[in-house]
C-alpha positions as CSV (number, residue, x, y, z in Angstrom):
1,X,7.9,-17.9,30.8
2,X,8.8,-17.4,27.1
3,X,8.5,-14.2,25.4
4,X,6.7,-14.8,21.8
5,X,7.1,-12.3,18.8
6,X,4.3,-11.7,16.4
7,X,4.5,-10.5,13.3
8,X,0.7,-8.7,12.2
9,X,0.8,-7.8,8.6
10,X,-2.8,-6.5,6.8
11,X,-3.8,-8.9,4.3
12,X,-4.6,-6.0,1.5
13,X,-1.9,-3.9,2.4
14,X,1.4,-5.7,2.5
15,X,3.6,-2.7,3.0
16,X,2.4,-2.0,6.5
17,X,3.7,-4.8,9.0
18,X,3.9,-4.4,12.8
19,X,6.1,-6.8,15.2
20,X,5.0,-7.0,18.7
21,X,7.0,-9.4,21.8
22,X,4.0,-10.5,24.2
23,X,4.2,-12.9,27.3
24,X,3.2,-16.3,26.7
25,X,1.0,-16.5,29.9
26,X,-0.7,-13.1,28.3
27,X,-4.0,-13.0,26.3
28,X,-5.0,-12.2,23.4
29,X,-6.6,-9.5,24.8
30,X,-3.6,-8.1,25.3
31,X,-2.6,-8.9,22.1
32,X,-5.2,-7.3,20.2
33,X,-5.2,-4.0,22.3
34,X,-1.3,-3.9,21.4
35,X,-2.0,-4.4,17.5
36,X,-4.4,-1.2,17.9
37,X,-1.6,1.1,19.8
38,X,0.7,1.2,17.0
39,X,-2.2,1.4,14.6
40,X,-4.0,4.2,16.2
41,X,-7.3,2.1,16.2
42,X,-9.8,1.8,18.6
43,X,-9.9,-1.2,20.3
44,X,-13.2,-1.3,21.6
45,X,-14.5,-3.5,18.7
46,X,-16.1,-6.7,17.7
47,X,-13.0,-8.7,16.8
48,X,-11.1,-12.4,16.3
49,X,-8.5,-14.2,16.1
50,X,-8.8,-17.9,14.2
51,X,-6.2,-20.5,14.8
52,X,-5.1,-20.6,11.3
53,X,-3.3,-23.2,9.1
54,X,-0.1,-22.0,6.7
55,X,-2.6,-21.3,3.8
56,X,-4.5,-19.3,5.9
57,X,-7.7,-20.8,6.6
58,X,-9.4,-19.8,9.7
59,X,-10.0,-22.8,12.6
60,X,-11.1,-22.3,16.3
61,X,-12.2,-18.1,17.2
62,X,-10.9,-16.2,19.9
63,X,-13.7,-13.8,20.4
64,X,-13.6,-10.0,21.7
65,X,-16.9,-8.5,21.8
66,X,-18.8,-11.5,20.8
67,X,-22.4,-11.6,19.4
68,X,-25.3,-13.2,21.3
69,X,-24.8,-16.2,18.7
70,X,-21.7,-16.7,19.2
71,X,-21.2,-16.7,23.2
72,X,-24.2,-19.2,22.7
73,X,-22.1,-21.3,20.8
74,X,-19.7,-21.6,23.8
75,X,-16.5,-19.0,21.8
76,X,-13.5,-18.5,23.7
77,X,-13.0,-15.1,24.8
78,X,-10.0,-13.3,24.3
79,X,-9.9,-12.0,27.5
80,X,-9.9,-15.7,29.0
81,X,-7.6,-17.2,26.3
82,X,-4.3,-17.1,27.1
83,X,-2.0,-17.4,24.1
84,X,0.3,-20.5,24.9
85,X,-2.9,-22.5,24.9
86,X,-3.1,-22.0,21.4
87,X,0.3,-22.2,20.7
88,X,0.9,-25.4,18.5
89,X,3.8,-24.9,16.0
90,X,7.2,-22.6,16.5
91,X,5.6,-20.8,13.4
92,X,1.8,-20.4,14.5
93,X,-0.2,-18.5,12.3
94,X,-3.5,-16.8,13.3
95,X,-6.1,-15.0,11.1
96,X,-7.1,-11.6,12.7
97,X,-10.5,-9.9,11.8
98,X,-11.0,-6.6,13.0
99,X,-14.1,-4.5,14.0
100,X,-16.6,-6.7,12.2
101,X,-18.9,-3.6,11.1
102,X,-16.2,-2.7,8.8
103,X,-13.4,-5.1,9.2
104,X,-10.2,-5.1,8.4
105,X,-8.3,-8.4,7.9
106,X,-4.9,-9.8,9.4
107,X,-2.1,-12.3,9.3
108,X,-0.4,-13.1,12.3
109,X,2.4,-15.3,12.9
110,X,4.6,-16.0,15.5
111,X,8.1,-15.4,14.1
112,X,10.1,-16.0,16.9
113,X,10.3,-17.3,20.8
114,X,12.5,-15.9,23.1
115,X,13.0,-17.4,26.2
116,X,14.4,-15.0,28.3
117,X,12.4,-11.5,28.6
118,X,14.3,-8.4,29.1
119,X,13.2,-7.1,33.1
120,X,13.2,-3.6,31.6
121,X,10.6,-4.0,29.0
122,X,6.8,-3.8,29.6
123,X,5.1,-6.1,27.6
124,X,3.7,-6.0,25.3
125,X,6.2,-4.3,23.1
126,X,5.9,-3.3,19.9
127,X,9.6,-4.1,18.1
128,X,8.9,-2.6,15.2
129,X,6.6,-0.1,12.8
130,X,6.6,-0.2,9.3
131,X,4.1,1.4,7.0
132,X,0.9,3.3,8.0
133,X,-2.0,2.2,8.9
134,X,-5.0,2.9,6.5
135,X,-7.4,5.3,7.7
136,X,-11.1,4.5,8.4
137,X,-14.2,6.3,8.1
138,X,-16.7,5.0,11.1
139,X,-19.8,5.2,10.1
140,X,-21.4,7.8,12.2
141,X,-18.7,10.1,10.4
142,X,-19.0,9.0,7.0
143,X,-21.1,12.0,5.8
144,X,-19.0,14.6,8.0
145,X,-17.0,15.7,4.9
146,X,-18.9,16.8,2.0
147,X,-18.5,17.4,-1.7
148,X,-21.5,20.1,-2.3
149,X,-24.5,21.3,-0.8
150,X,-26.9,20.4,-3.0
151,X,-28.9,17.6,-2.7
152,X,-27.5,13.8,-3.8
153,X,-28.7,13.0,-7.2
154,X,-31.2,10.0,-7.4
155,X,-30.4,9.1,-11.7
156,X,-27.3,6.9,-11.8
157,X,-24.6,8.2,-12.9
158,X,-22.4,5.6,-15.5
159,X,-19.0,7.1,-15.4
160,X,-19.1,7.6,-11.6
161,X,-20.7,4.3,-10.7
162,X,-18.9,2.0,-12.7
163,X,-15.2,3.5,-11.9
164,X,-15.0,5.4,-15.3
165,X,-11.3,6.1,-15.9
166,X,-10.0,8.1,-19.2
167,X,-8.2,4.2,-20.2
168,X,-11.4,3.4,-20.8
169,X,-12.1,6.0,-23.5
170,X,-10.9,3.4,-26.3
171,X,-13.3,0.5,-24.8
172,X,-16.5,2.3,-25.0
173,X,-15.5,4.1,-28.8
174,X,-14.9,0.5,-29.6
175,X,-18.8,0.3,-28.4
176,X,-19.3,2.5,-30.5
177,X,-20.8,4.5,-27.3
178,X,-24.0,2.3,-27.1
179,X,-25.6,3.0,-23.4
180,X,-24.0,6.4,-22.7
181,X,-24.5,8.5,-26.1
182,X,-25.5,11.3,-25.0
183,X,-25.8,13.0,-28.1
184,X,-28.3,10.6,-29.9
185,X,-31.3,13.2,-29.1
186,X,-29.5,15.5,-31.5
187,X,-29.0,13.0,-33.9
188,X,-32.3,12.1,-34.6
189,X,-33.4,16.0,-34.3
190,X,-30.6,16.0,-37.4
191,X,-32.7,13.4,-38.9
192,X,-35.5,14.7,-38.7
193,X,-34.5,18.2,-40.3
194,X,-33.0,16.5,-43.2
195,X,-36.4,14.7,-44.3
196,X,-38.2,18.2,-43.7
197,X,-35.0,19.1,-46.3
198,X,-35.9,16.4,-48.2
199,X,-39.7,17.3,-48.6
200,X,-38.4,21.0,-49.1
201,X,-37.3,19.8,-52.1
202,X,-39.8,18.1,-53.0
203,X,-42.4,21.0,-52.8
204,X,-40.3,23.5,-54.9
205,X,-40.2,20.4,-57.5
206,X,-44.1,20.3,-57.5
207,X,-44.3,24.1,-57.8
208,X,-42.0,23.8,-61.1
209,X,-43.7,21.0,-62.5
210,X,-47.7,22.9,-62.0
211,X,-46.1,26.1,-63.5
212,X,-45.6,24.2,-66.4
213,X,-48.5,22.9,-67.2
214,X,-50.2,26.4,-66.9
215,X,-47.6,27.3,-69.4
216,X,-48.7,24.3,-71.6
C-alpha cells in the first residue's frame, strides 16, 4: 500500500495551497473531507472531482452528493471510488469543484508516492498549510450583515453597479459625462433664464423705441 501526496491549490487564488498524504486504497471521500479540515469548510456539499488532463480539462466525475441526473447517468461516487483506480500517471491531476451552489474550483495533483507509510501517522495528513482559505458567505446568511436600515433602493445606481473606481474619473470626462450628468437639469434651467434675459432686453428696447415716437 503506497501513500500518495496531493497537492490542492484554488484555481483563483494561487497563494493558498494545501498538501495532504492519503492511502492509496482510501477514497476520495476521504480525500475531499481532508481538503475541507484544513480549509475550515463544510464538507457536507455537492462536490467533484474530474480526472483531468495536464491542461486541465475535466474527464470522468467522482461525485459526492450527486443530483438525481447525474446518479441516473450511472456517476461514480466518491464514497465508492477508491483513489488508485483512478490513478493513471505518477503526476495525476484532478479538477475539484466544490459545493456546486456556490462553487469554488480546484487543482489537484499528485506530487509524490511514497511507498512506505509512517505507522504513527493517521491518514489522511495534511503536510502542509499555506495561505488562507477565502471566506464564504452561504446563502441563508448573505443578508445577516447589513449596511443601513432603510429600505434597498430599486433606481440603478451607475457608479455602484458598474464598479466605479476614482481611475475612472478621466474616462468618463473624456465622455464628456454623457449618461451620468447629473447636472444637465440645471443647465438647461440656465438656458432657459438667459432667453428670459434675452427677451428682458428686448422689452426695455421696445419701451425706448415707443418713447420716441411719442416724442416725435
Amino acid at each position: 500500500m503506497a501513500i500518495y501526496r496531493f497537492r490542492i491549490s484554488f484555481e483563483d487564488f494561487d497563494e493558498v495551497v494545501r498538501e495532504i498524504d492519503i492511502k492509496s486504497t482510501q477514497t476520495f471521500e476521504d480525500l475531499h473531507k481532508a481538503v475541507h479540515r484544513s480549509t475550515g469548510y463544510s464538507a457536507e456539499k455537492s462536490s467533484s472531482f474530474f480526472v483531468s488532463t495536464d491542461n486541465w480539462i475535466k474527464g470522468d466525475e467522482i461525485a459526492y452528493l450527486p443530483t438525481q441526473r447525474k446518479i441516473d447517468r450511472g456517476v461514480a461516487l466518491m464514497e465508492a471510488s477508491k483513489l488508485n483506480r483512478f490513478i493513471e500517471d505518477p503526476h495525476q491531476k484532478f479538477y475539484y469543484i466544490y459545493n456546486f451552489d456556490r462553487p469554488f474550483d480546484f487543482h489537484v495533483e499528485l506530487i509524490k508516492i511514497i511507498l512506505d507509510p509512517d505507522p504513527n501517522i493517521e491518514y489522511p495528513f495534511l503536510v502542509k498549510s499555506t495561505g488562507e482559505a477565502p471566506k464564504i458567505i452561504e446563502k441563508d446568511n448573505f443578508g445577516a450583515v447589513t449596511v443601513s436600515s432603510a429600505p434597498a433602493s430599486t433606481e440603478f445606481d451607475f457608479l455602484n453597479e458598474m464598479d466605479f473606481v476614482p481611475e475612472d474619473t478621466e474616462e468618463i470626462e473624456a465622455m464628456g459625462g454623457r449618461g451620468i450628468n447629473t447636472e444637465e437639469k440645471s443647465d438647461d434651467t440656465d438656458e432657459d433664464t438667459d432667453d428670459a434675459d434675452e427677451f428682458a432686453d428686448s422689452d426695455d428696447y421696445e419701451d425706448e423705441e415707443y418713447d420716441s415716437k411719442e416724442d416725435y
